[in-house]
N, C-alpha and C positions, 0 to 999 in steps of 0.2 A: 579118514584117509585124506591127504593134502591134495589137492588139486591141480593137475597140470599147468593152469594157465594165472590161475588167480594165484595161486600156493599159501589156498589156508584149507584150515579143517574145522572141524565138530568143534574143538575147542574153541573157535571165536564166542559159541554160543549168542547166536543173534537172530532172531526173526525178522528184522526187518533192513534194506538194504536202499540206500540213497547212492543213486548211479550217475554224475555227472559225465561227459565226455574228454573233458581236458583235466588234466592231473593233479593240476593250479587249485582247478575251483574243488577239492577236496579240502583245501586250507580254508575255504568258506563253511565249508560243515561242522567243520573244528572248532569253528570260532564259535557254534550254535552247542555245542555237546559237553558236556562235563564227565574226566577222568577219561579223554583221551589216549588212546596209545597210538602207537606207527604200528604198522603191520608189516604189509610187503609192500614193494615195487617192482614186479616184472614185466617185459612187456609195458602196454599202456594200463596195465592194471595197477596206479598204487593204493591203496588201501590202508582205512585207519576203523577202529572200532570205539565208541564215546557211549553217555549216556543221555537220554532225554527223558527228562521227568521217570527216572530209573530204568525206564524200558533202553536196555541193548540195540545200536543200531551202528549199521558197519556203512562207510561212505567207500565208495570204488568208483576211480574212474574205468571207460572202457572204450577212450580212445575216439574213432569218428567210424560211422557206419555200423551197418546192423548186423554185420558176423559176427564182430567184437562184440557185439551186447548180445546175443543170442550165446555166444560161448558162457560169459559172464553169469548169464540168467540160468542154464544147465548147470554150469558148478556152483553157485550159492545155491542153487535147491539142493544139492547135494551133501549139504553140509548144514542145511537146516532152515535155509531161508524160506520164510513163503507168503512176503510180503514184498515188494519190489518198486521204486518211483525213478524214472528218470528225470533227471532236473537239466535239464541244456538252454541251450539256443535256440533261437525261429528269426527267420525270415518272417515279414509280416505282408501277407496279401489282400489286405483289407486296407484301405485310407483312414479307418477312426481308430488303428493300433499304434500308441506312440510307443520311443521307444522306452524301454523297461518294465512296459503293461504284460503282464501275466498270458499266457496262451495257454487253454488248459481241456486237452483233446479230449472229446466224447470218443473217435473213432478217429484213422489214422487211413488212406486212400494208399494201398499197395502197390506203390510205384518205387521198388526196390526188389533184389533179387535173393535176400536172405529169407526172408517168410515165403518164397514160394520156393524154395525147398522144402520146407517142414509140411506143405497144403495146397492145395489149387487155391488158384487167387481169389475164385468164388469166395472162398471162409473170408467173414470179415476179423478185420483189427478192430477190435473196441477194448477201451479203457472196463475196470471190473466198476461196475455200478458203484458198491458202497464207499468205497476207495474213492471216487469222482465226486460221489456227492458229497464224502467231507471235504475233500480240495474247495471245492465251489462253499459248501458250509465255510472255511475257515479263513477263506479269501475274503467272503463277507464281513465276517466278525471283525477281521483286520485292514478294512476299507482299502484293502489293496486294490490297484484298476486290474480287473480282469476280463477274458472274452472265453465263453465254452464253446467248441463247437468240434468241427472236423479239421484237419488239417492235412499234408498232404507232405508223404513221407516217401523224397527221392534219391536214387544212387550217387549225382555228383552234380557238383557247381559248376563247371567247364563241359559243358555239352554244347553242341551247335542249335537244339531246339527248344534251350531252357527260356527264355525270353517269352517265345508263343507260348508252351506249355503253362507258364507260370499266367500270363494274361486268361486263358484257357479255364483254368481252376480256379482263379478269381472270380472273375464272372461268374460260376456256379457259386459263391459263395464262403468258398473255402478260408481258414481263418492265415491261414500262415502255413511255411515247409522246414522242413527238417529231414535228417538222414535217417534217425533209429527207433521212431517210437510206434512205427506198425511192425516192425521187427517184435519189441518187447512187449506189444501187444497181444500180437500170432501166438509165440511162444509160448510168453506166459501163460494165455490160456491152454493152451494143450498143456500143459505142463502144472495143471492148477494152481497158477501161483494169483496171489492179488497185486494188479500191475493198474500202474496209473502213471500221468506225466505231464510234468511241470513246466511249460517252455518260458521264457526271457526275452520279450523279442527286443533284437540287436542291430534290425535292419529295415527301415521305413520302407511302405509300395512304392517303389518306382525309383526309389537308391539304390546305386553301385554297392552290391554286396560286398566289395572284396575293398572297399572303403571302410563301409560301417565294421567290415568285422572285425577291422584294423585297429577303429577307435574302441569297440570292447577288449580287445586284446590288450589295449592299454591304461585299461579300467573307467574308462568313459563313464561318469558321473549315474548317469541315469538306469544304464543297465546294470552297472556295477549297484545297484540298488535294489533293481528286478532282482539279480543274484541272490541279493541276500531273499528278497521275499519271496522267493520260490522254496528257498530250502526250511525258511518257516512254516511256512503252509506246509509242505512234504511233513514234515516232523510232524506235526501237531496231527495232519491226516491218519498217519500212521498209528499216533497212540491212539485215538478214537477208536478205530479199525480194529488194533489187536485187543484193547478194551471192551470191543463187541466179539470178537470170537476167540 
């Protein structure tokens, strides 16, 4: 049955699903897959389905925030997926993350309001282990810069407490933020799916976010490079992954 928000069905036939946020960087997955098609665009959902190393894999964007990807993650299970990476952006809260260095979440800190619908904020967000360990496996093999660790997953950029907050999670350790990936986390897991995620970081500690995001938007050299090797690693994680189960 076709899907309300995404509008595909059973027929894409694909296990595995690469979720970027902005619509654009779908054309980035393309460039990595071979026998391409378009699918849909509704919504901030467009979507294309391609192949890597013959394994079927559908790219959908899902826009900003973690409704949108919680809806997203519900309808690709519904139609077969049960493999899932988001590939985005991070803010970087650490001084040794430059940018286009890989951010690649063990666990994802619940400061967002879509997973505590689905759970009390006790349940943690964590990345599915095997799914992580190849990320981290294949980032090695492809000497790309990367960092594992936590990261810290919030509702908006214009808040009056975001400054302290972010100094706050720093100090503890935390690697970088973003909007959706304890969303796809929560989710996923209740929902057994294998979810992992890729971030790009696009914005140095202690830089004007709405600067740096400006210069990704415009394809800024070095992120626009993180881009592509995030959606390498995703790929390549994934076929290991469905190759083990």
């Amino acid at each position: 049955m076709k899907q309300a928000h995404i509008q595909l069905d059973e027929k894409v036939n694909a296990k595995c699903a690469l979720m970027p946020g902005d619509p654009k960087r779908v054309d980035v997955i393309a460039s990595c897959l071979e026998n391409v098609e378009e699918l849909t665009f509704n919504r901030e959902y467009r979507s294309i389905v391609g192949e890597y190393k013959g394994m079927r894999v559908i790219g959908i964007s899902t826009g900003m925030g973690g409704s949108s990807v919680a809806i997203a993650i519900e309808e690709l299970k519904n139609i077969g997926v049960n493999t899932m990476m988001r590939i985005g952006s991070a803010g970087a809260m650490q001084e040794n993350i430059n940018l286009g260095d890989l951010i690649i979440p063990e666990a994802a800190i619940r400061d967002e309001g879509t997973s505590k619908n689905y759970i009390d904020s006790i349940y943690p967000a964590a990345a599915d282990y095997k799914l992580l360990n190849y990320c981290v496996e294949v980032s090695k093999e492809m000497n790309y810069p990367h960092h594992v660790g936590i990261i810290l997953s919030h509702e908006s950029f214009y808040y009056d407490e975001d400054e302290q907050d972010s100094l706050k999670w720093s100090k503890k350790g935390v690697l970088g933020s973003d909007f959706e990936t304890a969303a796809l986390f929560t989710v996923g897991r209740l929902r057994n799916i294998h979810c992992a995620s890729i971030l790009n970081n696009v914005v140095l500690w202690g830089n004007n976010t709405e600067d740096s995001i400006g210069s990704y938007q415009t394809g800024e050299s070095k992120t626009s490079l993180g881009e592509l090797m995030e959606v390498k690693v995703a790929l390549e994680a994934m076929y290991r992954l469905q190759n083990q189960i």
